[in-house]
LUMBA-787009 format. One record per residue (C-alpha): x, y, z; residue number from 1. Coordinates in pm, 1 decimal. Example, Ala and Ser with C-alpha at 12.3 -4.5 7.8 and 13.67 -1.06 7.14 Angstrom:
residues 2
px / py / pz / n
1230.0 / -450.0 / 780.0 / 1
1367.0 / -106.0 / 714.0 / 2
END
This chain:
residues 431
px / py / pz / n
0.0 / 0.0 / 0.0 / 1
86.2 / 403.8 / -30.7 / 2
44.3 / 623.8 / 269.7 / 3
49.3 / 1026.7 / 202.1 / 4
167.4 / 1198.4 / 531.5 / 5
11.2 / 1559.9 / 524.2 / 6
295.6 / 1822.1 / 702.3 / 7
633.6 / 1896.6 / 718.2 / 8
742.9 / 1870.5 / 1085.3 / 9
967.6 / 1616.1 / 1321.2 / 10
600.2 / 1448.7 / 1370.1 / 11
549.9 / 1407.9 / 1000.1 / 12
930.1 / 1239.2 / 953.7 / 13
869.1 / 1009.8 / 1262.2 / 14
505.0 / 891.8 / 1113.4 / 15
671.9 / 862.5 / 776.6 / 16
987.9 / 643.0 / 926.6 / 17
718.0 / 393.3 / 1092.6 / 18
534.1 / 358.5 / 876.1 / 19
806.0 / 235.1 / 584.2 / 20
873.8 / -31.0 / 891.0 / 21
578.1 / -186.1 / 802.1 / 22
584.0 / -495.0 / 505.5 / 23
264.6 / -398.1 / 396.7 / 24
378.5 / 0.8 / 351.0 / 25
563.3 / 3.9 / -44.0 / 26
599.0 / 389.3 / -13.9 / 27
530.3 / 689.8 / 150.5 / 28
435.2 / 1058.8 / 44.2 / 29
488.8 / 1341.1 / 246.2 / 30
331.0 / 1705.3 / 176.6 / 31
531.1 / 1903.6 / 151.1 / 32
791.2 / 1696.8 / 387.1 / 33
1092.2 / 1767.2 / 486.4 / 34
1522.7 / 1752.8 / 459.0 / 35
1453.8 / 1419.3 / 598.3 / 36
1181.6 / 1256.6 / 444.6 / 37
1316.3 / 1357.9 / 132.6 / 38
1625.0 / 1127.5 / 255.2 / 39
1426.0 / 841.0 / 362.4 / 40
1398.0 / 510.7 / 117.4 / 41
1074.2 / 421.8 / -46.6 / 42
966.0 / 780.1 / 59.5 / 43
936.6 / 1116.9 / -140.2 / 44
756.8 / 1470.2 / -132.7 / 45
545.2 / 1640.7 / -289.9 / 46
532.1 / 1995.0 / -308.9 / 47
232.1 / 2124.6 / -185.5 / 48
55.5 / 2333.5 / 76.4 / 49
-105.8 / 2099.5 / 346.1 / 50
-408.2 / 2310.6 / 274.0 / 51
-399.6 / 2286.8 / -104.6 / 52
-680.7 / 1990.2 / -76.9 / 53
-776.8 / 1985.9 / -412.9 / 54
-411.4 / 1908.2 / -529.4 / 55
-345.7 / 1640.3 / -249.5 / 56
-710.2 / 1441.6 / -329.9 / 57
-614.3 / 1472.4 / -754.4 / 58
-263.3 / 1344.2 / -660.7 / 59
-380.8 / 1045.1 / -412.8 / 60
-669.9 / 936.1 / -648.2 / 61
-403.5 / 966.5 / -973.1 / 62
-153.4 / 761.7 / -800.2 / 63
-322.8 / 490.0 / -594.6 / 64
-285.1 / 643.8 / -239.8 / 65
-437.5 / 376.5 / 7.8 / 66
-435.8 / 620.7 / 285.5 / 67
-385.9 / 981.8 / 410.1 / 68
-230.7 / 1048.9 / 737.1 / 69
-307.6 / 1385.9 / 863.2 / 70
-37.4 / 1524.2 / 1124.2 / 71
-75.8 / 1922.2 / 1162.1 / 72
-410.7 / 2054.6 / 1329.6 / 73
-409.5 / 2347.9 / 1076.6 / 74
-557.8 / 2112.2 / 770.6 / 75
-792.9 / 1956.1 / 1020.4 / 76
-963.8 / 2259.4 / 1146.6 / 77
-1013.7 / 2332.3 / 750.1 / 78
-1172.2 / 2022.2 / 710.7 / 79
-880.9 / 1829.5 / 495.5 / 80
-1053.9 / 1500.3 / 662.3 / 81
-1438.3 / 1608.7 / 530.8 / 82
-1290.3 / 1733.0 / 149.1 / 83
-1106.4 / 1398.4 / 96.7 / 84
-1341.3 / 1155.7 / 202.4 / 85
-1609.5 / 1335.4 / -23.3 / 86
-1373.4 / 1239.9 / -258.4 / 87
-1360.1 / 891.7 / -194.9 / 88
-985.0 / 849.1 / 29.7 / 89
-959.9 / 728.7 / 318.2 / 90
-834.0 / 951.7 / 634.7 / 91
-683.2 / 888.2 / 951.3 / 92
-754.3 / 1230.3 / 1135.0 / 93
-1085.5 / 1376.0 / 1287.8 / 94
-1334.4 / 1551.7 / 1024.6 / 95
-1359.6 / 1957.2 / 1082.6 / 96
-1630.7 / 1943.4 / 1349.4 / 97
-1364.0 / 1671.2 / 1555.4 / 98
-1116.8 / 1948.8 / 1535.5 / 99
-1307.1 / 2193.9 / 1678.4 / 100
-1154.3 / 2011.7 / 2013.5 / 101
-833.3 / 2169.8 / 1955.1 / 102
-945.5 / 2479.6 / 1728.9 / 103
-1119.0 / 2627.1 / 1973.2 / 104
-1047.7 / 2635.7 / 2354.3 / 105
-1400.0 / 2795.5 / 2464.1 / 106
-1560.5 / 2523.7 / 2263.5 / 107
-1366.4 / 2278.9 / 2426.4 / 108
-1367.4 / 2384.7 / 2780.4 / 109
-1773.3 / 2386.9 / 2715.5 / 110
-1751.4 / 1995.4 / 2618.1 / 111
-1548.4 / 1907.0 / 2893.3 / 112
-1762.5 / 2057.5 / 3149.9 / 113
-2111.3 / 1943.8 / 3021.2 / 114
-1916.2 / 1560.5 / 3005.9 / 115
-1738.3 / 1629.2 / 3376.8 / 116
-1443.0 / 1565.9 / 3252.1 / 117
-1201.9 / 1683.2 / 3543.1 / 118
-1051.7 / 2013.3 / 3408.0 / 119
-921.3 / 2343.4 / 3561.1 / 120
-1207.6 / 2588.3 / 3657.0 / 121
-1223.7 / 2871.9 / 3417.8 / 122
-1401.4 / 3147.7 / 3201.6 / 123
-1490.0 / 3244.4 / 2865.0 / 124
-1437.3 / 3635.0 / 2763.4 / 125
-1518.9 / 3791.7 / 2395.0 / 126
-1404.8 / 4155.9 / 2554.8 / 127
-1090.8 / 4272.3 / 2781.1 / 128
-1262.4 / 4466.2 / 3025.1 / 129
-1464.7 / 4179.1 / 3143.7 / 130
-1149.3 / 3933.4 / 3120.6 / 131
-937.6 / 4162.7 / 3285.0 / 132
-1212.6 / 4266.7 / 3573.4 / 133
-1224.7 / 3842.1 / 3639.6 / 134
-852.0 / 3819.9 / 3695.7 / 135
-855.0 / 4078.9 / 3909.9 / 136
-1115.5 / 3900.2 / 4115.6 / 137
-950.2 / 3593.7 / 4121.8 / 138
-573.3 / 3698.0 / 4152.1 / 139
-290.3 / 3516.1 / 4009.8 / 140
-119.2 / 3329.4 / 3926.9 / 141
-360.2 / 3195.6 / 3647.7 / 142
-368.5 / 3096.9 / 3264.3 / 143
-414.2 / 3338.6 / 3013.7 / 144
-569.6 / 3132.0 / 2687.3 / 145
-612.5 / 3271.7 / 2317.2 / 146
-903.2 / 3078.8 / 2174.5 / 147
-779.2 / 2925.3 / 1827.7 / 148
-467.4 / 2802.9 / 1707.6 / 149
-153.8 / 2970.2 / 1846.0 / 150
135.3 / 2675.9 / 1705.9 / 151
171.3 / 2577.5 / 2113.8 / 152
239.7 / 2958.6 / 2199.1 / 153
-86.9 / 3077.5 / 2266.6 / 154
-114.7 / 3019.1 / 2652.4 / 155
29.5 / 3253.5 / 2901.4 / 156
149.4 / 3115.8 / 3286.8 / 157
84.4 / 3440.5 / 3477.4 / 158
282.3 / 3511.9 / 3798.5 / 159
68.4 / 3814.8 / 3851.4 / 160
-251.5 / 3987.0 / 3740.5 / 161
-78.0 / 4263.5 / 3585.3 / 162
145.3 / 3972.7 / 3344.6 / 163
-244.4 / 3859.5 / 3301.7 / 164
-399.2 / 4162.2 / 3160.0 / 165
-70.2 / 4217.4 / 2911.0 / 166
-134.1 / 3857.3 / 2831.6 / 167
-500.6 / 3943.6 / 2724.6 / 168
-464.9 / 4309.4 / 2561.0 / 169
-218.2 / 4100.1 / 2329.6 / 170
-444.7 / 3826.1 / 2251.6 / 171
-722.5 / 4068.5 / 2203.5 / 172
-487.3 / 4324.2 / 1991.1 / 173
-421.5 / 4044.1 / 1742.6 / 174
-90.0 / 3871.2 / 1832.1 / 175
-246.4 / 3558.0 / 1726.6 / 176
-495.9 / 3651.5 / 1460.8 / 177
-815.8 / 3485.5 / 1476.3 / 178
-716.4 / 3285.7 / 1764.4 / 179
-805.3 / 3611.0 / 1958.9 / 180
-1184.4 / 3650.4 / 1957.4 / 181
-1191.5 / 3487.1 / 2285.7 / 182
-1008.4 / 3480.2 / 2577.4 / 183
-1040.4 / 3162.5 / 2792.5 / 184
-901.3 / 3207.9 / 3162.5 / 185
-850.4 / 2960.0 / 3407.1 / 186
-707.1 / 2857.0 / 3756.3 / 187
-323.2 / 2757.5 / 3770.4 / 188
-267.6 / 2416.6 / 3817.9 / 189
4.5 / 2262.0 / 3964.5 / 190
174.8 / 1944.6 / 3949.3 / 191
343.8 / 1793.1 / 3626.9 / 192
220.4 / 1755.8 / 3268.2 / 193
123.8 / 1451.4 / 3057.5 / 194
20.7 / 1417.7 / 2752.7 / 195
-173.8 / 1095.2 / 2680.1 / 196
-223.5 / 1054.4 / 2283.9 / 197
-510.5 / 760.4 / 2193.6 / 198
-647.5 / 645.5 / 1911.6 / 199
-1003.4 / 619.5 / 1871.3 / 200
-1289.5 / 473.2 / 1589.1 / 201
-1523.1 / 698.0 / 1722.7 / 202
-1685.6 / 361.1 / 1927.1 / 203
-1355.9 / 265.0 / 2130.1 / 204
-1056.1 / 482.5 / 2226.9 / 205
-698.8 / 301.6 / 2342.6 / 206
-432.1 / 494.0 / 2467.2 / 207
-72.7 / 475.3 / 2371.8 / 208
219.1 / 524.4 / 2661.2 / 209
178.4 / 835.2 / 2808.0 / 210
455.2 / 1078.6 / 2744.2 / 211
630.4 / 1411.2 / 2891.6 / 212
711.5 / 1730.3 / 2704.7 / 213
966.5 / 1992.9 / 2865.0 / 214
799.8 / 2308.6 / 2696.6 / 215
953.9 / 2589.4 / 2833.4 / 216
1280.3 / 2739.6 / 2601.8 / 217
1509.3 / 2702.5 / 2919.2 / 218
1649.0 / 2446.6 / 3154.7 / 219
1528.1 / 2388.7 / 3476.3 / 220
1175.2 / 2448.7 / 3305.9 / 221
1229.9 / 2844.8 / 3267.2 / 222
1173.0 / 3076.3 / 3004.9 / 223
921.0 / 3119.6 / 2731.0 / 224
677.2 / 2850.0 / 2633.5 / 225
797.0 / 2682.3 / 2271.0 / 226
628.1 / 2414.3 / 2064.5 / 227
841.3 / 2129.9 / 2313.3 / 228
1187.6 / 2122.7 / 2319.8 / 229
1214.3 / 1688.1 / 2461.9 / 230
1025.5 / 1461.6 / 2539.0 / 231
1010.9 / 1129.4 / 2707.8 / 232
798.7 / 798.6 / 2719.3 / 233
655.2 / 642.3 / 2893.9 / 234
594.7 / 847.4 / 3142.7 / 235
674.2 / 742.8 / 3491.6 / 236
418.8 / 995.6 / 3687.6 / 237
125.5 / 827.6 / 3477.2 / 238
103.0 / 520.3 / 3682.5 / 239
-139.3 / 193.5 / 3529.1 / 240
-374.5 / 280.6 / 3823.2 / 241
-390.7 / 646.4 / 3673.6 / 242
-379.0 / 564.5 / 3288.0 / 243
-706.0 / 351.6 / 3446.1 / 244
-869.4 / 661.0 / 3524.4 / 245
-817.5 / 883.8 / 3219.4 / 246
-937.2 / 593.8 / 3037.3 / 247
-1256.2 / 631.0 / 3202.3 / 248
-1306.4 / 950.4 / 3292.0 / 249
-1161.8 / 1111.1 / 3051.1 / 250
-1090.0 / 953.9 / 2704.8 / 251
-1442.9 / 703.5 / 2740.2 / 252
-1637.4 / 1034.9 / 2846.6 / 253
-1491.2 / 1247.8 / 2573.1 / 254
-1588.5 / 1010.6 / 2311.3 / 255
-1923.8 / 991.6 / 2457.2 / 256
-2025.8 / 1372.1 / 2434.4 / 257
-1867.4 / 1405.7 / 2062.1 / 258
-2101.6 / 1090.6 / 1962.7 / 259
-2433.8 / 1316.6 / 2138.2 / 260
-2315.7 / 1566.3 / 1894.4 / 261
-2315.7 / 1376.4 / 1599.7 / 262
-1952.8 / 1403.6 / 1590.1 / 263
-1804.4 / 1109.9 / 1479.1 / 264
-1400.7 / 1122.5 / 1566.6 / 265
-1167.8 / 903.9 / 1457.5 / 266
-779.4 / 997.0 / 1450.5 / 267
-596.1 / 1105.3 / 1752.7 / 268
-718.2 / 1222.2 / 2063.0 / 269
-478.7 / 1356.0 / 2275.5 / 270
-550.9 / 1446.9 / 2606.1 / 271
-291.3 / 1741.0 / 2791.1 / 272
-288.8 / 1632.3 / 3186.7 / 273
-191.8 / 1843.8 / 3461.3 / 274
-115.3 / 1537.9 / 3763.8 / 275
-115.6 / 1709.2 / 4104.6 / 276
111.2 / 1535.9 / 4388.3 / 277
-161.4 / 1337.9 / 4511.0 / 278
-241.8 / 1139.0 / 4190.9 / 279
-558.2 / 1392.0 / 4101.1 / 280
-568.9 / 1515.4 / 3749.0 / 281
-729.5 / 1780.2 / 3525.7 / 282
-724.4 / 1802.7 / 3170.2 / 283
-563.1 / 2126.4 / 3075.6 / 284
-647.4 / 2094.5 / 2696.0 / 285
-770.4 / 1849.1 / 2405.5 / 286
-551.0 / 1832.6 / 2063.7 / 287
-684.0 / 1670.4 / 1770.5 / 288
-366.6 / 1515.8 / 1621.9 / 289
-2.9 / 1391.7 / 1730.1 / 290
169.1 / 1590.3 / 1959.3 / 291
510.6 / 1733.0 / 1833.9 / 292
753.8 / 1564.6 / 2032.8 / 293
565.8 / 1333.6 / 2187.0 / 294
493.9 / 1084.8 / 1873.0 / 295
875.4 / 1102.0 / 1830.3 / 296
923.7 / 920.2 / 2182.0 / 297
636.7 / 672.6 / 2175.9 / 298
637.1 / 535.2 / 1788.4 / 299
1042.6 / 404.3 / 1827.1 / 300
833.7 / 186.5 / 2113.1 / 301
557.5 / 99.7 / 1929.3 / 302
571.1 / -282.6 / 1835.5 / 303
255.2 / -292.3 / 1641.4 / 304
182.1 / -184.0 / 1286.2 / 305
106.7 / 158.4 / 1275.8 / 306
-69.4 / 139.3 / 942.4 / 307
-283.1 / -114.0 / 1056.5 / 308
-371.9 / 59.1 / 1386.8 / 309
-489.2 / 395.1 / 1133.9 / 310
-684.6 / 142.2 / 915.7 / 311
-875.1 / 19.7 / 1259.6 / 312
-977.8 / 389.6 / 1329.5 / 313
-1039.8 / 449.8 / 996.9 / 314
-1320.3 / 153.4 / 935.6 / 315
-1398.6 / 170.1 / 1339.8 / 316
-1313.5 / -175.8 / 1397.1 / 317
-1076.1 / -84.8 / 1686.5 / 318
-1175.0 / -281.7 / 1935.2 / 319
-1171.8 / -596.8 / 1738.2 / 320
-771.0 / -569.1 / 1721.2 / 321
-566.2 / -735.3 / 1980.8 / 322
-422.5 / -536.8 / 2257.1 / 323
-127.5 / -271.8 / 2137.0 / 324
181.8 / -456.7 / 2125.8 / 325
485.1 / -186.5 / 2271.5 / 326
883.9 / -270.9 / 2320.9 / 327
1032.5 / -285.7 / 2661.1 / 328
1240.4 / 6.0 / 2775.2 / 329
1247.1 / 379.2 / 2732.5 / 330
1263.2 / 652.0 / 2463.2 / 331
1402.7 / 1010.6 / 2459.3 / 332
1393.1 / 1319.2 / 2207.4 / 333
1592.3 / 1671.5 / 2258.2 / 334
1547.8 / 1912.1 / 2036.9 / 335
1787.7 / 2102.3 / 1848.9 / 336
1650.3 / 2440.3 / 1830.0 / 337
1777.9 / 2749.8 / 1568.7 / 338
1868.1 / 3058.9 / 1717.2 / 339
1698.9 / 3293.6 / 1872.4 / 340
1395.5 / 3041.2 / 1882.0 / 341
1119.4 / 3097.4 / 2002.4 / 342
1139.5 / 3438.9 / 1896.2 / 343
1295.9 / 3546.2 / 1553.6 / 344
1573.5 / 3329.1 / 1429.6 / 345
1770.0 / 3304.3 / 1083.2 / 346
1720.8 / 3004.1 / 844.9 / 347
1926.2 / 2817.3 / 559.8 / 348
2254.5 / 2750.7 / 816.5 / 349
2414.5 / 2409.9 / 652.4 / 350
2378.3 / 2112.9 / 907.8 / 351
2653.6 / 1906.5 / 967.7 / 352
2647.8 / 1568.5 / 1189.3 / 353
2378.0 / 1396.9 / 1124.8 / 354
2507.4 / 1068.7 / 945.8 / 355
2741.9 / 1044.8 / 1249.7 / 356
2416.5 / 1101.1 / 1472.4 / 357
2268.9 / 803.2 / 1306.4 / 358
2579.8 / 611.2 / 1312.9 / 359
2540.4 / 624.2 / 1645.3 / 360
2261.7 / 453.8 / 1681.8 / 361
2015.6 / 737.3 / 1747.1 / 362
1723.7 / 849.1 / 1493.7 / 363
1751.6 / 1190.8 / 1362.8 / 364
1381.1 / 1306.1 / 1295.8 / 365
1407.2 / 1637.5 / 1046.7 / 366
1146.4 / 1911.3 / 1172.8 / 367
1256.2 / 2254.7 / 1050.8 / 368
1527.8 / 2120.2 / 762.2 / 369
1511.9 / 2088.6 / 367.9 / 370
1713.8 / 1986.9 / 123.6 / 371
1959.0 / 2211.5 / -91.0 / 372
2164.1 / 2068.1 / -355.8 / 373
2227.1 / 1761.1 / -157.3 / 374
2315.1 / 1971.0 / 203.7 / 375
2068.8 / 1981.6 / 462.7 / 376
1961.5 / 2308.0 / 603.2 / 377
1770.4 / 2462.6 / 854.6 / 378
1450.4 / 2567.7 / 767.6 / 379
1263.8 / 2655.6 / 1055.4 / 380
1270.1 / 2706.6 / 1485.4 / 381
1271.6 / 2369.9 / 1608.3 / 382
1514.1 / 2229.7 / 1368.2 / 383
1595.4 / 1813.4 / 1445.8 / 384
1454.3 / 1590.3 / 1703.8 / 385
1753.0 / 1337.0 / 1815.7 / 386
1631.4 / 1026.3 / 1958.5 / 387
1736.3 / 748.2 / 2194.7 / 388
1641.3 / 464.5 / 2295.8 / 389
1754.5 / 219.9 / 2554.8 / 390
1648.8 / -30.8 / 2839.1 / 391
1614.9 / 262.9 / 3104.8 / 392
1568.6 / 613.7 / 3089.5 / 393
1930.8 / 675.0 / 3196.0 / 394
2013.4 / 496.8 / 2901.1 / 395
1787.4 / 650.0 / 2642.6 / 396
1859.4 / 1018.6 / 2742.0 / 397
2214.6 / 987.5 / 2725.1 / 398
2191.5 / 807.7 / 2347.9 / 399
1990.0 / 1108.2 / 2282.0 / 400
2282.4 / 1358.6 / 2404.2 / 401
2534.6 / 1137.5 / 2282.3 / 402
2355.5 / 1200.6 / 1915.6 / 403
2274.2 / 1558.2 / 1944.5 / 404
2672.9 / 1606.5 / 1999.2 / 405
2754.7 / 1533.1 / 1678.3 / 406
2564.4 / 1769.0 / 1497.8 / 407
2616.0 / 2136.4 / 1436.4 / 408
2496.2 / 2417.3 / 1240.5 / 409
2528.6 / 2803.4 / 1329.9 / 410
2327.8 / 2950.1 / 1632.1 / 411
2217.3 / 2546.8 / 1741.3 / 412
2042.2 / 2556.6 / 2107.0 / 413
1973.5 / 2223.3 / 2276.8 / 414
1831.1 / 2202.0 / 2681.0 / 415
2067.5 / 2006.2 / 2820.6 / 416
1867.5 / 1846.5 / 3126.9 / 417
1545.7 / 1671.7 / 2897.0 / 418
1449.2 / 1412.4 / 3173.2 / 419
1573.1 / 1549.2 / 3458.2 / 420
1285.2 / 1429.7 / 3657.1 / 421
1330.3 / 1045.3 / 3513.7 / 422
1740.4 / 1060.9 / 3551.6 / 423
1908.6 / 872.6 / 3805.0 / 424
1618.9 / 690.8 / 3958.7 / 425
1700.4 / 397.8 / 3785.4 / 426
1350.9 / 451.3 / 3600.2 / 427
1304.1 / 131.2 / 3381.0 / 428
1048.6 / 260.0 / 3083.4 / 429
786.0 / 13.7 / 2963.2 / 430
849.7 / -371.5 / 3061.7 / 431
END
């Protein structure tokens, strides 16, 4: 079979890279792709815009495409999903009205608290007077939301109500375009984040290993929020006894109210937990896709077939496959970031490294790279994902580091301490 991999990202690479692992996959797509799919056997791109729908249906349908793997939320909220199958493809990602989950905050928040699904209390604001009046009432710190799509940079931590109403004259001046008609505010929760990614047929939702993003620019968790600059799965915090109860009281429940909605969801559902000290959670947002780095940590552990997982989803027959099958051990991801990220950086700085990377027995997943006249270059802020794996976590983060060393281009910015909560403890991963 083909596979077409809508997007461009380390996400889109990692999907691609499974995928070809599979005996039933002959070649992969990827629109538009990257510096490293367009290195990867049995795997080209195609360049178009992930929104140009009408070329990426006339394309699949001209060249046999079995199926079309959806990986940004951008195409998704634009109803990429609802386009194609009018057209007769078949689409692993949620149709426009399933997006709305992650395209719109208020109109999550809304679903989550007519399903009780445990989540942060909060408020929905059109105008700044009456946003900022309500953090004044409630004092900070607390969350500062812009409604819509912000590429992960959308949400402001506020130490104080003054940081707050900053936070919402810029969402409601514009500094995310559409994504600031509303405001959504909440409490600040504390604990660590999660990030539980399942797939669902719209009937039955499984969970894959839970994983943990670092998503502040700076170590020790500091700085501005980015896109995610490591991750790490499984993780350790999201014990079986609590994976038990997002399962039910989350995922199950959130599947529920879509299907009294008419919504039918298949794709990814990923599910963005804050776990307090005591175990309790909250679900600080929905996504309707992979999370970017998280997919690059759990599908090196994935044992199963990831095509034949998407075809499940696709013709809801999930829960007639056998249980996911996962590797034993841990996996790791640090990003190398460009300059000046995640603010304004320079592109087009030649990369150097990366065969060495590989050589050393770490995956390189491309993000923010293409391909010049046979030299990779960056192309973006979050540039390579470097990837270990190993028996423990102690293990798997220092393959990572040990891969990331080898490669250089100008300006490169790496955290340095990606699993510092899991290092040391002699934290065994899955198995």
């Amino acid at each position: 079979m083909k596979v077409l991999v809508v997007g461009s990202g380390g996400r889109e690479h990692a999907l691609a890279w499974k995928l070809l692992q599979s005996k039933q996959v002959e070649q992969v797509v990827c629109v538009p792709g990257n510096g490293g799919t367009a290195s990867l056997e049995r795997c080209e791109n195609l360049a178009l815009a992930v929104d140009d729908f009408e070329g990426i249906s006339r394309y699949s349908l001209q060249n046999n495409i079995s199926l079309v793997v959806v990986g940004p939320e951008v195409p998704l909220a634009k109803g990429i999903t609802d386009y194609l199958q009018n057209k007769g493809l078949m689409v692993f990602g949620p149709t426009r009205a399933g997006a709305q989950i992650e395209a719109s905050k208020a109109w999550a928040k809304a679903l989550m608290q007519e399903a009780k699904i445990p989540t942060a209390k909060g408020a929905v604001f059109t105008e700044a007077k009456a946003a900022k009046s309500y953090v004044k009432s409630q004092g900070a710190p607390i969350v500062v939301k812009a409604d819509g799509l912000a590429a992960g940079k959308g949400v402001t931590v506020a130490a104080t109500v003054e940081q707050a109403q900053a936070a919402i004259d810029a969402i409601f001046q514009g500094q995310f375009g559409s994504a600031g008609e509303f405001v959504v505010i909440e409490e600040c929760l504390t604990g660590q984040e999660v990030s539980v990614l399942a797939l669902t047929d719209g009937l039955t939702i499984r969970p894959l290993l839970p994983a943990q993003d670092h998503k502040r620019i700076g170590e020790g968790d500091t700085g501005d929020n980015t896109g995610g600059m490591g991750a790490y799965a499984p993780a350790p915090i999201a014990t079986p006894q609590i994976m038990e109860c997002v399962q039910k009281e989350v995922l199950e429940k959130a599947i529920a109210i879509l299907k009294t909605k008419n919504i039918d969801y298949r794709g990814i559902l990923y599910a963005g937990l804050m776990i307090a000290p005591d175990g309790n959670f909250k679900v600080l947002e929905f996504n309707c896709r992979f999370g970017d780095p998280e997919t690059q940590v759990i599908l090196p552990l994935l044992e199963t077939p990831l095509e034949e997982l998407m075809i499940a989803c696709v013709q809801q027959r999930l829960g007639d496959m056998p249980p996911i099958a996962w590797k034993g051990g841990a996996s790791a991801t640090v990003v190398a970031a460009a300059g000046g990220y995640p603010g304004a950086y320079e592109k087009g700085k030649v990369i150097t490294g990366i065969e060495q990377a590989l050589s050393a027995g770490t995956n390189v997943f491309h993000a923010g790279t293409k391909l010049l006249t046979q030299q990779v270059v960056t192309d973006g802020g979050r540039v390579l994902n470097v990837t270990g794996i190993g028996e423990n976590f102690d293990r798997a983060i220092a393959s990572a580091y040990a891969g990331i060393k080898c490669i250089h281009f100008e300006g490169m910015y790496y955290r340095r301490d990606i699993g510092h909560r899991v290092m040391g403890n002699g934290g065994m991963g899955n198995g």
